[in-house]
C-alpha distance (Angstrom), angle and dihedral (degrees) to the residues before:
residue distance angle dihedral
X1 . . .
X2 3.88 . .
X3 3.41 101.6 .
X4 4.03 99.8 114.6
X5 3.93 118.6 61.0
X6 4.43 118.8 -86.5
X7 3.48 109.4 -118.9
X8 3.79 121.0 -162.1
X9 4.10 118.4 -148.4
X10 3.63 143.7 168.0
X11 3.61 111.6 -106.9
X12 3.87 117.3 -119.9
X13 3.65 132.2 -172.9
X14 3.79 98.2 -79.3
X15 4.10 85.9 61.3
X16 3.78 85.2 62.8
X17 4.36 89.3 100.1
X18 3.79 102.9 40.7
X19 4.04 87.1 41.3
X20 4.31 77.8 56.9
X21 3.50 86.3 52.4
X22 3.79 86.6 49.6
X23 3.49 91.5 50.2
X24 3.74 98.6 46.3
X25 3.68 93.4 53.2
X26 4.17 91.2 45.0
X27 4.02 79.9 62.9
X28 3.66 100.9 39.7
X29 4.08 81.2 51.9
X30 3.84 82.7 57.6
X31 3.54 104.4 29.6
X32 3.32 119.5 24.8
X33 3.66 112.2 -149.6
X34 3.82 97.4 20.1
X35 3.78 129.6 130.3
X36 3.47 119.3 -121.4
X37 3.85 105.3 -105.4
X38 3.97 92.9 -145.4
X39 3.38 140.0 53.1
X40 3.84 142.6 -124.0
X41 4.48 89.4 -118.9
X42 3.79 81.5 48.0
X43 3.88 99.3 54.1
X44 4.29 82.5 38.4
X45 4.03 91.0 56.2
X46 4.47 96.4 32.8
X47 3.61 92.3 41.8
X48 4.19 103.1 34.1
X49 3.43 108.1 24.6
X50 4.15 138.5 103.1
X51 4.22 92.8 -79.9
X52 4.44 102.6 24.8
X53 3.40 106.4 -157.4
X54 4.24 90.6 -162.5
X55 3.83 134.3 13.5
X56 3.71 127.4 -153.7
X57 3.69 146.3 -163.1
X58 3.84 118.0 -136.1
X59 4.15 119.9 -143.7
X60 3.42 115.6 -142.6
X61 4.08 139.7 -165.5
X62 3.74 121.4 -179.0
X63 3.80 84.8 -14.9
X64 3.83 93.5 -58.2
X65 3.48 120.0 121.2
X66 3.92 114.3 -114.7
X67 3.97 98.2 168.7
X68 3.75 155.5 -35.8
X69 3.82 144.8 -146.0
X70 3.60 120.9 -135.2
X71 4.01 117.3 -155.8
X72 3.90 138.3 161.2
X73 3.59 132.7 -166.4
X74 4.28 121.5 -95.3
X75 3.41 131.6 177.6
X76 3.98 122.2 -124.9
X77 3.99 101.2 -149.1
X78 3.44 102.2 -161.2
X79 3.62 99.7 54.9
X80 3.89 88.2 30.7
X81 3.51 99.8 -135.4
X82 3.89 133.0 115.1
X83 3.59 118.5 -106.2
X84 3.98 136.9 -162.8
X85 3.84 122.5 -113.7
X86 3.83 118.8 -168.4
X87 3.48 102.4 -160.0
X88 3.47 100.0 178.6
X89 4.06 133.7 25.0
X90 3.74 125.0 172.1
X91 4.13 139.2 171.8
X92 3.64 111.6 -173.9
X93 4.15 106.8 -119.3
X94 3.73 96.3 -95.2
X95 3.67 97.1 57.2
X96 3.50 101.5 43.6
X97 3.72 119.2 121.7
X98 3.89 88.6 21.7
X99 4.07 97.8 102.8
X100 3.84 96.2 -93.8
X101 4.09 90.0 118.8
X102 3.20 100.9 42.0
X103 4.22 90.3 46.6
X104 3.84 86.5 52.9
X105 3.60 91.5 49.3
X106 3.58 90.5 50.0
X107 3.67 94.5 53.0
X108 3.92 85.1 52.2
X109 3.90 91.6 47.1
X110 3.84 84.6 55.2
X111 3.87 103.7 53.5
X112 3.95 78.4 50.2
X113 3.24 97.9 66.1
X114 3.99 97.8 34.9
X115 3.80 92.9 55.1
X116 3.96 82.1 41.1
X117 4.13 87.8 -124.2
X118 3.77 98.4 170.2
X119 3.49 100.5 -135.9
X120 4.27 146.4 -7.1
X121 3.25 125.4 -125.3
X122 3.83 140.5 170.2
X123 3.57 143.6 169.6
X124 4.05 133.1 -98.8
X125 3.58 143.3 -170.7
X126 3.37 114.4 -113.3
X127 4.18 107.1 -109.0
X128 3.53 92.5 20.0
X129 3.91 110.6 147.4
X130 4.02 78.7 -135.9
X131 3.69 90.2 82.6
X132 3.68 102.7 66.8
X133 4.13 83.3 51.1
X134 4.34 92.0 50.8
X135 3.68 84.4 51.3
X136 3.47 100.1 44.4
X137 4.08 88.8 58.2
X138 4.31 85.4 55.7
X139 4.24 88.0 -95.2
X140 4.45 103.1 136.4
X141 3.70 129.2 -164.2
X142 3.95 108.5 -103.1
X143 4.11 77.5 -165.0
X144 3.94 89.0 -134.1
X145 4.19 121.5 147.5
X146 3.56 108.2 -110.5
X147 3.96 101.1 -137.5
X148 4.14 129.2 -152.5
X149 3.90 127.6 -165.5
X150 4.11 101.5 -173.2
X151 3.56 126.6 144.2
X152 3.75 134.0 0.7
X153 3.75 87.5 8.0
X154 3.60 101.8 52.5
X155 3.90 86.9 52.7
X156 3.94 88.5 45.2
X157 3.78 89.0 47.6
X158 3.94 91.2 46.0
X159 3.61 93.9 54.6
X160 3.77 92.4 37.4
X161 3.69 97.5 -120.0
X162 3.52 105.3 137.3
């Protein structure tokens, strides 16, 4: 499992399929069953094209990729600062518990700090076993309801028929 050395790597454009893979086992972690809602040529033109809307890191073991961490850049406007968001972290089964999260995270944690971003944050499931790991790295639960407007109500809200 962990006997060759993690390696740590900025993802470029040819990562776009195995980060689908990535992807598509993040969602069969959460929903069993579920097709991926994306695509590998949508991660290649979102993640490597002329605006990205994400960046990623890519963990690797004997050259194989085991995972990745997805994150943008936000803005926290009351301290007036930008801020990381990982929206998306994921070690394939085998390699879990092995250091490959917590390395990605790291990398993350370092961009932070060299684009001075005052903080990272990210979102959780409640009951996920991923919470003991996010506090285990020094990350605490600010206890606040993550809230979604998709759908039929962002097109009510848009047209301000509520």
């Amino acid at each position: 499992m962990a006997a060759f050395e993690l390696s740590i790597r900025k993802a470029v454009i040819e990562d776009a399929e195995a980060i689908f893979t990535f992807v598509a086992g993040l969602i069969d972690d959460h929903l069993p069953g579920q097709t991926p809602w994306t695509s590998a040529e949508r991660i290649r033109a979102d993640g490597f094209g002329p605006d990205p809307l994400f960046e990623a890191f890519v963990a690797e073991r004997d050259a194989r990729p085991v995972g990745f961490v997805s994150f943008f850049r936000g803005y926290a406007g009351w301290r007036g600062k930008p801020i990381g968001i990982v929206h998306a972290l994921y070690v394939v089964p085998e390699e879990r518990r092995t250091g490959a999260a917590r390395a990605l995270m790291a990398a993350v944690a370092r961009v932070a700090l060299d684009r001075d971003w005052v903080r990272v944050e990210l979102f959780v499931e409640e009951e996920r076993p991923a919470l003991r790991f996010y506090e285990a790295i020094g990350m605490y639960d600010l206890r606040h309801r993550h809230m979604r407007l998709d759908g039929e109500a962002l097109v009510r809200l848009a047209d301000n028929t509520l």
